[in-house]
C-alpha positions as MATLAB code, in Angstrom:
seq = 'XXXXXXXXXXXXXXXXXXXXXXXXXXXXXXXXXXXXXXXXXXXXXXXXXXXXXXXXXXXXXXXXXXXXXXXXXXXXXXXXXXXXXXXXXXXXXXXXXXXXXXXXXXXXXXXXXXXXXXXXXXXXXXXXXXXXXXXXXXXXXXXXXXXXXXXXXXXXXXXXXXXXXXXXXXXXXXXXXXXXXXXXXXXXXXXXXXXXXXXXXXXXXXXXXXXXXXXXXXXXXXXXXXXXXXXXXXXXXXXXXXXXXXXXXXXXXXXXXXXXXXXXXXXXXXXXXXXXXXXXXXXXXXXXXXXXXXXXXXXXXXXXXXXXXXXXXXXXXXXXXXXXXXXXXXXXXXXXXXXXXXXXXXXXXXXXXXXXXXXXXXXX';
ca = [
       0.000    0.000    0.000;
       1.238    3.275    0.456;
       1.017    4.289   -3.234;
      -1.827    7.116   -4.039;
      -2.910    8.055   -7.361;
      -5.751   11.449   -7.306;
      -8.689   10.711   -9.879;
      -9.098   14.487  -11.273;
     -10.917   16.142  -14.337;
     -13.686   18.617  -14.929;
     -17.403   17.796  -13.245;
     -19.263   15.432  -15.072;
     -16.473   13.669  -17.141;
     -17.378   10.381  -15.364;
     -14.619   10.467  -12.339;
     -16.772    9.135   -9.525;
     -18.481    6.093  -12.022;
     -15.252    5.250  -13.144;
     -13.841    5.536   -9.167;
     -17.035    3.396   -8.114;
     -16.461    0.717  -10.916;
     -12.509    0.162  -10.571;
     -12.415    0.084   -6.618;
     -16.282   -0.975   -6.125;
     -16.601    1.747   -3.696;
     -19.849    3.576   -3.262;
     -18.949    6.706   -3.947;
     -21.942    9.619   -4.783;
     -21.749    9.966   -8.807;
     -24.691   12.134   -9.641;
     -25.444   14.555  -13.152;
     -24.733   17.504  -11.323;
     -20.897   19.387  -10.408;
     -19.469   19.059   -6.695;
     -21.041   15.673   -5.725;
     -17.871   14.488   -4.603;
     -17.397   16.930   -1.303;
     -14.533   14.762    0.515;
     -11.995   12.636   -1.701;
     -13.302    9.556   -1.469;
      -9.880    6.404   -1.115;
     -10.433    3.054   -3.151;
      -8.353    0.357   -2.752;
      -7.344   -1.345   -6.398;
      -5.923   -4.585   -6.594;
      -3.402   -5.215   -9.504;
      -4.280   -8.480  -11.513;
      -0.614  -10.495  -12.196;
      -1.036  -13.793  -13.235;
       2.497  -14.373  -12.322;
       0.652  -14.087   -8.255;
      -2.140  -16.579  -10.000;
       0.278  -18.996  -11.083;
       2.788  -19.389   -7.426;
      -0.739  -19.404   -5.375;
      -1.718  -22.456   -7.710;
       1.795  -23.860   -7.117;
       2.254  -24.082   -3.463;
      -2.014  -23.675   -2.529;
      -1.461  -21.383    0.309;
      -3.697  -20.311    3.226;
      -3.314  -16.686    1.608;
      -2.699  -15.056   -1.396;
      -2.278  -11.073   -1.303;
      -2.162   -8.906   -4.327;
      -0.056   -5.764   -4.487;
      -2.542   -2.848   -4.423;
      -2.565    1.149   -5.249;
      -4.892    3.518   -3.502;
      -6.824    5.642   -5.553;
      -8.952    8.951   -4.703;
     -11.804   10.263   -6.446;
     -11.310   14.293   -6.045;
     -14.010   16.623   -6.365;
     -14.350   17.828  -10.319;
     -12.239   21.176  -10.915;
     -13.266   24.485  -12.917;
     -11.935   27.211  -14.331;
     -11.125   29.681  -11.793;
     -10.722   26.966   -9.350;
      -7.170   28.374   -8.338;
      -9.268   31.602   -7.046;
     -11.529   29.657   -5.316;
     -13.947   28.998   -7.656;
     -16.044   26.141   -7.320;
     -14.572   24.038   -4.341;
     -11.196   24.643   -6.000;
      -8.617   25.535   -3.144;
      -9.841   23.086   -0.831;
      -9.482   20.336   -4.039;
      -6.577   21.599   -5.261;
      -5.474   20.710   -1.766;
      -6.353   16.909   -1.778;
      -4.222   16.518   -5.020;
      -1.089   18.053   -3.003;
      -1.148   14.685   -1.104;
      -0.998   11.933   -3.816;
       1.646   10.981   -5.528;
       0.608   11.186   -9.193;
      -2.757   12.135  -10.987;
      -4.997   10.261  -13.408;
      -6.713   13.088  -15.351;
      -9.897   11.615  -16.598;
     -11.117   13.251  -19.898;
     -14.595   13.194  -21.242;
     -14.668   11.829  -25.042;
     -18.284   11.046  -24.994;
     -21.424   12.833  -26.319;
     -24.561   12.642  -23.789;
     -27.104   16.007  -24.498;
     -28.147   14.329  -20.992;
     -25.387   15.027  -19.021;
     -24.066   18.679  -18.826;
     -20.952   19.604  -19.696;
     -19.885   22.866  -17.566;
     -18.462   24.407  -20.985;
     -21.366   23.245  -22.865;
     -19.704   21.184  -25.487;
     -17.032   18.217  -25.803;
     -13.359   18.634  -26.476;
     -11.148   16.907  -24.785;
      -7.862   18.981  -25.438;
      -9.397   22.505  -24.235;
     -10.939   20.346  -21.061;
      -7.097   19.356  -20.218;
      -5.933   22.709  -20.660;
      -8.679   24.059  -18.306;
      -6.967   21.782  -15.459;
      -3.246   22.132  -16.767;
      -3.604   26.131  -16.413;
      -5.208   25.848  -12.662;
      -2.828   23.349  -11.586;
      -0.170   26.311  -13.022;
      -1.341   28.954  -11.167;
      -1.216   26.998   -8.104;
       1.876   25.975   -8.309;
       2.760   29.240   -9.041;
       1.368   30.890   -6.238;
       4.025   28.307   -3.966;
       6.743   29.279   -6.212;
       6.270   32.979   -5.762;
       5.929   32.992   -1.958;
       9.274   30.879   -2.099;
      11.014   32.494   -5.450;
      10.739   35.969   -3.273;
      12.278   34.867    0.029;
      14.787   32.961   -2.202;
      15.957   35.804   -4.039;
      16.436   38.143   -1.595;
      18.908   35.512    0.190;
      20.606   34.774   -2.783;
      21.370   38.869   -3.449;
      22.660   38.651    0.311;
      25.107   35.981   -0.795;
      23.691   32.899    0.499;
      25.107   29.890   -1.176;
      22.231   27.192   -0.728;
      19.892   30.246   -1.861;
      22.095   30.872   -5.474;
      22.156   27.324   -5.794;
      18.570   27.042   -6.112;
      17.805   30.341   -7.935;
      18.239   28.756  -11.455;
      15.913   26.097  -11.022;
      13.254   28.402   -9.284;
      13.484   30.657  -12.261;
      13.355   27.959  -15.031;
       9.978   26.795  -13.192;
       8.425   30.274  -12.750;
       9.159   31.163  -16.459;
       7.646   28.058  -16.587;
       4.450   28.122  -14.937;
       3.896   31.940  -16.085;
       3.536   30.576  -19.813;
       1.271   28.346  -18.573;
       3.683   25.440  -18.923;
       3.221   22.106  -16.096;
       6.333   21.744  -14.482;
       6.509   18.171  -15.884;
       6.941   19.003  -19.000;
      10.567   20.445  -18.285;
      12.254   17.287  -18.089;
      14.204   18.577  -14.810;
      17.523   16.553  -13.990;
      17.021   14.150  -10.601;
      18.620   16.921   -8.692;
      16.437   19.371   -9.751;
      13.773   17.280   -8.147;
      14.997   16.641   -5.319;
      16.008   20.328   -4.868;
      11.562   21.495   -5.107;
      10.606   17.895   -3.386;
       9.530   20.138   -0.770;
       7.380   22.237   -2.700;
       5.307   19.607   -3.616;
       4.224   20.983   -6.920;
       0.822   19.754   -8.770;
       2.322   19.821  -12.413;
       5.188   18.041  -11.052;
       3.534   14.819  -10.492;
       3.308   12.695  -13.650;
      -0.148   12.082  -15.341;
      -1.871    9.276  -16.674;
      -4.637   10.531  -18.802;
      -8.139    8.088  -19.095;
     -10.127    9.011  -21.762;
     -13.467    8.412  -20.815;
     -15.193    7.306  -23.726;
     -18.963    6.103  -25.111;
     -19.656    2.344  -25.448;
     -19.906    2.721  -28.959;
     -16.813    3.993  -29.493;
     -14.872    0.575  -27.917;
     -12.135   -0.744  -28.159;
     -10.275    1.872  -29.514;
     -11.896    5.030  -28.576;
     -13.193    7.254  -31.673;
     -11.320   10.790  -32.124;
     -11.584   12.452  -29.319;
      -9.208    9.554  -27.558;
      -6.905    9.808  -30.365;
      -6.674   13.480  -29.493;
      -5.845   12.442  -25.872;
      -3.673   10.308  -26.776;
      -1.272   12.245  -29.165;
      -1.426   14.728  -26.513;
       0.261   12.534  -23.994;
       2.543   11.330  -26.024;
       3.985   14.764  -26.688;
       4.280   15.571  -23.275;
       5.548   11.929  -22.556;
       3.082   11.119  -20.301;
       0.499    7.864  -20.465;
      -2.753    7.358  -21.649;
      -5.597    4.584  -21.400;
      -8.932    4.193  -23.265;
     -11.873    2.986  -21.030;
     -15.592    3.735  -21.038;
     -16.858    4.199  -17.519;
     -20.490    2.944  -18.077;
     -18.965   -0.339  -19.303;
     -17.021   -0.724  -16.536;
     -19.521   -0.033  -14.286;
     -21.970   -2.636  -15.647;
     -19.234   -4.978  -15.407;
     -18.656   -4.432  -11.695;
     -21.984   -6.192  -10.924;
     -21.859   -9.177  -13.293;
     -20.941  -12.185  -11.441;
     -17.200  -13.545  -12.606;
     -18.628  -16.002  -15.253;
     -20.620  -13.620  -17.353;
     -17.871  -11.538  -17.580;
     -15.828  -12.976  -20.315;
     -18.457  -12.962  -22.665;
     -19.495   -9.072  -21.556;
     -16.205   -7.675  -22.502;
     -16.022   -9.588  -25.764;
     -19.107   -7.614  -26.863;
     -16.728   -4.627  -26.791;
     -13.777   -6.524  -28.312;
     -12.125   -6.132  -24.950;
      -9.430   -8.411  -23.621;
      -9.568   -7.041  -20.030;
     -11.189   -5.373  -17.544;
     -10.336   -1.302  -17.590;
      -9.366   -1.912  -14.153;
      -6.221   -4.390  -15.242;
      -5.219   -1.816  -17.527;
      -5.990    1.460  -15.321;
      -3.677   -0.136  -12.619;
      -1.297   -1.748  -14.743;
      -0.755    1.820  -16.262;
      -0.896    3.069  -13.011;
       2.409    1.073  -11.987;
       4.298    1.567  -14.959;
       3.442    5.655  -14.290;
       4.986    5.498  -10.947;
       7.903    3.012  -12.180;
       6.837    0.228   -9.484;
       8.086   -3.128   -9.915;
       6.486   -6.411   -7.830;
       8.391   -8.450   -6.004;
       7.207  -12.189   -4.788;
       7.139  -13.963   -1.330;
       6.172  -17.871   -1.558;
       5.458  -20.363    0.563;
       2.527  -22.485    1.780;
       1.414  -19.299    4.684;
       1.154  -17.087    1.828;
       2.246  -16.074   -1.661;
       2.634  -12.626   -1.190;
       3.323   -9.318   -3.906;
       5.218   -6.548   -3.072;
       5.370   -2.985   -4.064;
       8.958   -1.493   -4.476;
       9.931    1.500   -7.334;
      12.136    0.091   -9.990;
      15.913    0.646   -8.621;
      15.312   -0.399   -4.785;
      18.031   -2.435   -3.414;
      17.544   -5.966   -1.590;
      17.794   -4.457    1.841;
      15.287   -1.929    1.301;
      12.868   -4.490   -0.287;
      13.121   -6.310    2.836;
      11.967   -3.311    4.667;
       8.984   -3.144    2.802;
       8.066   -6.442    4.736;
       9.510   -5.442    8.372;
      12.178   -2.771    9.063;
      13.939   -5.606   10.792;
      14.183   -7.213    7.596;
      16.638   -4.299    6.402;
      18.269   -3.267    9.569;
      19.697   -6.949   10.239;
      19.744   -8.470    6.281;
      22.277  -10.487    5.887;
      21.639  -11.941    2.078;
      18.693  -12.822   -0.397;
      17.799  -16.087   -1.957;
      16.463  -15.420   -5.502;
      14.778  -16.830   -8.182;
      13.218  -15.798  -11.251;
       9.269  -16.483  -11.120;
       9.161  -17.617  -14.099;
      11.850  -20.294  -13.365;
       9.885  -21.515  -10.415;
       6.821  -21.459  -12.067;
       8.278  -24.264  -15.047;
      10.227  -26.489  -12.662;
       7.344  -26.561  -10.195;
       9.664  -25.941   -6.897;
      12.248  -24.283   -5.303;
      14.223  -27.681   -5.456;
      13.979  -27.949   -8.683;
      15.431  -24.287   -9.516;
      18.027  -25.021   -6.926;
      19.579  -28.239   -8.821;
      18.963  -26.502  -12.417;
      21.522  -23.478  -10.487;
      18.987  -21.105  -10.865;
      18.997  -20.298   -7.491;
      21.231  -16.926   -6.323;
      22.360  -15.452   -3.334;
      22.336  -11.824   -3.595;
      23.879   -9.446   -1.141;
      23.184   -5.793   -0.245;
      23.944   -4.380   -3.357;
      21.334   -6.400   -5.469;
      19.039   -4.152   -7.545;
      15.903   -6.235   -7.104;
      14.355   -7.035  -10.700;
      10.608   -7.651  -11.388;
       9.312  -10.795  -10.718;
      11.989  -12.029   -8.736;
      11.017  -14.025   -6.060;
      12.916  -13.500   -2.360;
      13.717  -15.277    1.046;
      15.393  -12.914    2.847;
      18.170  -14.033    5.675;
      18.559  -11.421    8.430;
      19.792  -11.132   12.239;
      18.103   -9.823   15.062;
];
């Protein structure tokens, strides 16, 4: 757990039905702005059939998926940076999550209201992209000021930081998400405590009309290109179909998403895209207790996977038994992978790979 993604978009694009569908929460979605008053927290499971196929191997007493947390936030509007709407307190919510699926309405309804009265998904983006600007740059002003006036005193931290604060106010001024500027790590690291909207990366879900499955119709394609220019991701689901297929029981499902000429669920994809978005990687746990995934960014080191089980696990490891999953998964045991001399001993300076599956040894 630990890993939040903030469902945002103008009212009425079809946030809270697509929230309610992928994490079958309850929460309000009515044909009318604001129904969403406090973000409501969803807990979505990611489907791996590598997890299906080591639970059928050793039958444990539990099996437990990895998992990200998603929010539904209250729809945004122009102006929302001044308050309008329920802006500031909104704009607030997305402060705390860790990156933002922006869902975009590619659907005609005359019987649900759009707040700008028509459909087009590339003006509805920039609506949000410009008030996610002009809060961030209301932070980077208070901090460019104070900043500045160090820097002219000769503070050395303070010069060090000026160039990057002015790259990102030119920035935001033009009306330009942060994101977009490709910043070096240290950059990053150097606003981390700024917490900047446009900062976090976006995965944008075009919301789009049964009819228009599996591909999506124009206005997706226009979301799409979009992304891609800024780099960031971009998934195709329609929200009614996804909430109808939240209350078919599992073997009428199959069959329901055919209709479509869908493969999956939107959910697999939403929070398979979700993973690759925040560059997560799953690592395995087996036995016959429990076959356990685990959540880790791409890049973690053994000992720091182990602390995602117990911070013992890091303090005192000692080494890592590993195997590939898909090596267990052909020879049928840990044995087997053993004999083949498939099975490694890693020490702290492992970079733990997707998929691998991990005893850890550690000392108390």
């Amino acid at each position: 757990m630990g890993f939040k993604c903030g469902i945002v978009g103008l009212p009425n694009v079809g946030k809270s039905t697509l929230f309610n569908a992928v994490s079958k929460a309850k929460a309000e979605a009515s044909n009318y702005p604001f129904c969403t008053i406090d973000p409501n927290k969803g807990i979505v499971f990611v489907a791996d059939p590598r997890l299906d196929a080591l639970s059928a191997l050793y039958n444990p007493k539990k099996t437990t998926p990895t998992a990200i947390e998603f929010y539904d936030i209250a729809g945004l509007v122009k102006g929302a940076s001044n308050g309008e709407g329920l802006g500031n307190q909104f704009l607030g919510h997305i402060k705390e999550v860790e990156a933002i699926i922006h869902v975009v309405r590619c659907f005609e309804d005359p019987n649900i209201i759009h707040v700008s009265g028509s459909v087009d998904p590339i003006r509805d983006i920039e609506v949000i992209d410009t008030e996610l600007c002009l809060k961030d740059l209301e932070t980077m002003s208070t901090r460019f000021d104070k900043t500045q006036k160090l820097a002219r005193s000769g503070d050395k931290d303070s010069l060090a930081l000026m160039p990057v604060y002015e790259k990102i106010k030119k920035s935001l001024e033009d009306g330009t998400p942060i994101r977009r500027l490709n910043l070096s790590e240290d950059e990053k690291k150097a606003v981390q405590d700024l917490a900047f909207l446009t900062l976090k990366p976006v995965l944008y879900c075009a919301n789009v009309a049964e009819s228009d499955l599996p591909d999506g119709g124009a206005h997706a394609q226009a979301v799409k290109d979009w992304a891609a220019k800024e780099c960031s991701g971009a998934v195709v689901i329609s929200s009614k179909v996804e909430a109808e297929l939240a209350d078919l029981p599992d073997d009428e499902k199959t069959a329901f998403l055919e209709e479509y000429g869908l493969k999956e669920p939107g959910l697999h994809v939403l929070s398979r895209a979700g993973y690759k978005l925040l560059e997560l990687i799953t690592y395995f746990t087996a036995g016959e207790p429990e076959v356990r995934a685990w959540t880790i960014r791409k890049g973690t080191k053994a000992p720091q996977a182990a602390g995602v089980i117990h911070s013992d696990f890091e303090r005192g490891f000692i080494r890592a038994e590993v195997m590939r999953c898909e090596d267990l998964i052909e020879m049928k045991s840990a044995n087997a992978v053993k004999e083949k001399g498939l099975l490694r001993l890693e020490g702290k300076d492992y970079t733990v790979a997707d998929g691998d599956v991990m005893h850890f040894r550690f000392s108390v």
